[in-house]
N, C-alpha and C positions, 0 to 999 in steps of 0.2 A: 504494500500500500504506500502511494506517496504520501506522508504529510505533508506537504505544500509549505515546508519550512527552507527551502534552501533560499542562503544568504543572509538569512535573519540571524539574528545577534543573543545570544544568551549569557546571561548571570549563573555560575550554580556555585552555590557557597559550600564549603566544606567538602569537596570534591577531588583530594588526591585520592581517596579510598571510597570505600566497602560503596552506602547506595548514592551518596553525591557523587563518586565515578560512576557510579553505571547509567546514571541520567546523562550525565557528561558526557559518555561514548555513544550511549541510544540519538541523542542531538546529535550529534556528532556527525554519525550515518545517514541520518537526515537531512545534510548539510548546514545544520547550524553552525557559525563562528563563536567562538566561545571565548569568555572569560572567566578564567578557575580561578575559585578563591580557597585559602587553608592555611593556618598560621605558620607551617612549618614549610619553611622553603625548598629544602631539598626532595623531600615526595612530591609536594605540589608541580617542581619543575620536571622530574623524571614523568609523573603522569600526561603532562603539558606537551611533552616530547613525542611522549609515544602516540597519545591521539593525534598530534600534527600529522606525523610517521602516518599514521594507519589512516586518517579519514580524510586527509589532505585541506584539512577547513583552517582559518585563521584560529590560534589559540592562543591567550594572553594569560599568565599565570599572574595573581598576585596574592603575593605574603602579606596577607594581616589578620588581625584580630576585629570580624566586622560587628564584635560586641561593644565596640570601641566607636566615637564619632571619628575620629582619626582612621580609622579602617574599614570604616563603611566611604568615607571621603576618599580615600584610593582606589578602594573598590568599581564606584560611581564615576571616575577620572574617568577608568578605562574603558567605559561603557556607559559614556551619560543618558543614552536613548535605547536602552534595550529591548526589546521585543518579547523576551522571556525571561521569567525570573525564578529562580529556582532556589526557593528559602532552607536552609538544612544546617543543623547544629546537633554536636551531640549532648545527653541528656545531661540531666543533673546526676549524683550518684544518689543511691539508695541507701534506706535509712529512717530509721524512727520521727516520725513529727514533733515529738517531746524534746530532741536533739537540735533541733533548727532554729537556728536566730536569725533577726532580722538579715543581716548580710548572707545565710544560705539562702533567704525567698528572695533578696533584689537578683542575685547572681542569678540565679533560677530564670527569675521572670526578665532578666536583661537580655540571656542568651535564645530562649525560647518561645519570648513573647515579644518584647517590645522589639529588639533588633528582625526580626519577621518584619512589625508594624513601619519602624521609620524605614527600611528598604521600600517597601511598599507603596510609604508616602513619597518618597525622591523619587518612581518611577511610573505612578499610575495615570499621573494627568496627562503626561505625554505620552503614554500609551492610547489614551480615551480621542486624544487629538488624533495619533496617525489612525485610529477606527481597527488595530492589533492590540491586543496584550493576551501575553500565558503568564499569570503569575499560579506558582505550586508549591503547597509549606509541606515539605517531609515532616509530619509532628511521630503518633506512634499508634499502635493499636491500643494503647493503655488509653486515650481520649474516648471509644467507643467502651471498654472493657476497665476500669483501674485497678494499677496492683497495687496494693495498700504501703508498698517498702519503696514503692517511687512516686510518693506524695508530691514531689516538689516539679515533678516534671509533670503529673497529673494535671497539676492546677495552672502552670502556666501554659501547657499545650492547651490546657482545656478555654483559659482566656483568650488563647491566639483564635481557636476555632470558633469563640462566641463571636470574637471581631470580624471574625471572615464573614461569617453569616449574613452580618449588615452590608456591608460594604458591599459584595461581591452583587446583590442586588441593582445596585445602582450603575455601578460598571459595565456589566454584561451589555447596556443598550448599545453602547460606545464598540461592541468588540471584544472588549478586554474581562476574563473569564478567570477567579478566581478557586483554586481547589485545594484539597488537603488528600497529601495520600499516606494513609498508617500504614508501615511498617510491623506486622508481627514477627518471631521468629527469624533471622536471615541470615547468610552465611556470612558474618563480619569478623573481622581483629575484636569490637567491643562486645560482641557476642561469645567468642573464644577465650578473652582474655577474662570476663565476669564468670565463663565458667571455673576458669583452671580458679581463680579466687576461689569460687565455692567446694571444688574438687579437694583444695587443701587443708581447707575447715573440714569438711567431713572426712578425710583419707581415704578418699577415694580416685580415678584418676578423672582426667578430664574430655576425656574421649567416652568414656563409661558415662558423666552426665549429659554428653553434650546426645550420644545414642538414645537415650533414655526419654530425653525430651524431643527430639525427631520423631521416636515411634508415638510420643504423644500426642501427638501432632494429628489432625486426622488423613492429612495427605502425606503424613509415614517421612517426611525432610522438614528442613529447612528451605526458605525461598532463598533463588541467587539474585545478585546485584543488577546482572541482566534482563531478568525480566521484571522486576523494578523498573528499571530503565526504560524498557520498552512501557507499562502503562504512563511513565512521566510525559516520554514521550508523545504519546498517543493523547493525552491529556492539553498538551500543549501545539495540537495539529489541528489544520482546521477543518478537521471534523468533529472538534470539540466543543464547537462556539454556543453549542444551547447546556452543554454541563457546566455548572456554575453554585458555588457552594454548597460543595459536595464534600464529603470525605469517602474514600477510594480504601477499604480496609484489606490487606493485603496478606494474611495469616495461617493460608491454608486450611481454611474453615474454624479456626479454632474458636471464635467467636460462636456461643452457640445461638444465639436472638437472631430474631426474623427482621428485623429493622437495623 
């Protein structure tokens, strides 16, 4: 299927790894021009490299921190009129609600709410003008489902999602189509790495939990990066322009509700 995106320009934050790469490469193929963002310079520019390499599209890497005005401000340099914007940070850690002071909920709600909100605001009016925009917030499946030891990331994905709700209303007339897609389960570093944590607390190894919760799963794995990619994508083509504040649960059924 063509999505009708070659030449257009995309945002996608946090995108040397797991699903902000695989949105990155699915663009990519599509011949989206990209702009990668990721605090850590040396993966961000290895992954920068090899999608030039492989999908031959314009690809501009920048290192920063876009939790930061200063790094949403280089961000936005490189790509002042984007066409796609592709919101993604990883969570807060997990953890007791009795544990948390006021500096775990601002960090919380800086990286997973408001930093979504002011990208959003620097790039939507000019989206509504050229009569295009795909903005898409990677939040998680815990917004449709919450697990009680990731409170912090609950409540602030869950505020990003109330704002989208409004907003994305108004937008849509213009073109411009806002969406949320959760991530349940998927084969990451932050999924790998949370298990071997818990593999060691309990002395067990981490291969053993990571199987364990696969078969729990009702489709028997984990989802890859790739086919993430592929609904981001598909999200941001224009055969998407009548879906519009939605959230996209993405978990291999493990949600068991009808809604």
């Amino acid at each position: 299927m063509d999505l009708g995106l070659t030449g257009r320009t995309a945002i996608v934050c946090a995108s040397s790894k797991g699903l902000g790469r695989g949105c990155a490469e699915a663009l990519a193929a599509a011949g989206v021009n990209l702009v990668l963002n990721a605090r850590t310079p040396g993966p961000l520019e290895e992954t920068a490299d090899a999608i030039r390499t492989r999908f031959g599209v314009s690809v501009t890497a920048v290192a920063a921190d876009v939790t930061t005005e200063a790094g949403r401000a280089a961000v936005l340099a490189a790509a002042p009129n984007p066409d796609i914007l592709i919101n993604n940070a990883g969570g807060p850690p997990p953890g007791d609600f009795r544990d948390w002071e006021r500096d775990a909920w601002i960090a919380a709600l800086d990286a997973n709410m408001l930093t979504p909100i002011f990208l959003i605001r620097a790039v939507v009016d000019g989206m509504m003008a050229r009569g295009f925009g795909r903005i898409v917030n990677i939040t998680s499946g815990a917004v449709k489902m919450p697990i009680d030891s990731l409170g912090l990331s609950n409540g602030a994905r869950a505020g990003l999602t109330g704002f989208v709700a409004g907003l994305s209303r108004k937008t849509v007339r213009h073109g411009v189509t806002i969406n949320g897609l959760l991530p349940g389960p998927f084969e990451t570093d932050r999924l790998r790495s949370t298990a071997a944590k818990n593999a060691a607390a309990l002395g067990r190894t981490a291969e053993d939990l990571l199987e364990e919760r696969r078969q729990q799963n009702p489709a028997g794995r984990f989802g890859t990066a790739e086919e993430f990619g592929a609904a981001c994508a598909f999200l941001c083509s224009v055969h998407a322009g009548f879906i519009t504040g939605q959230n996209l649960l993405m978990d291999g059924g493990a949600y068991p509700g009808t809604l």
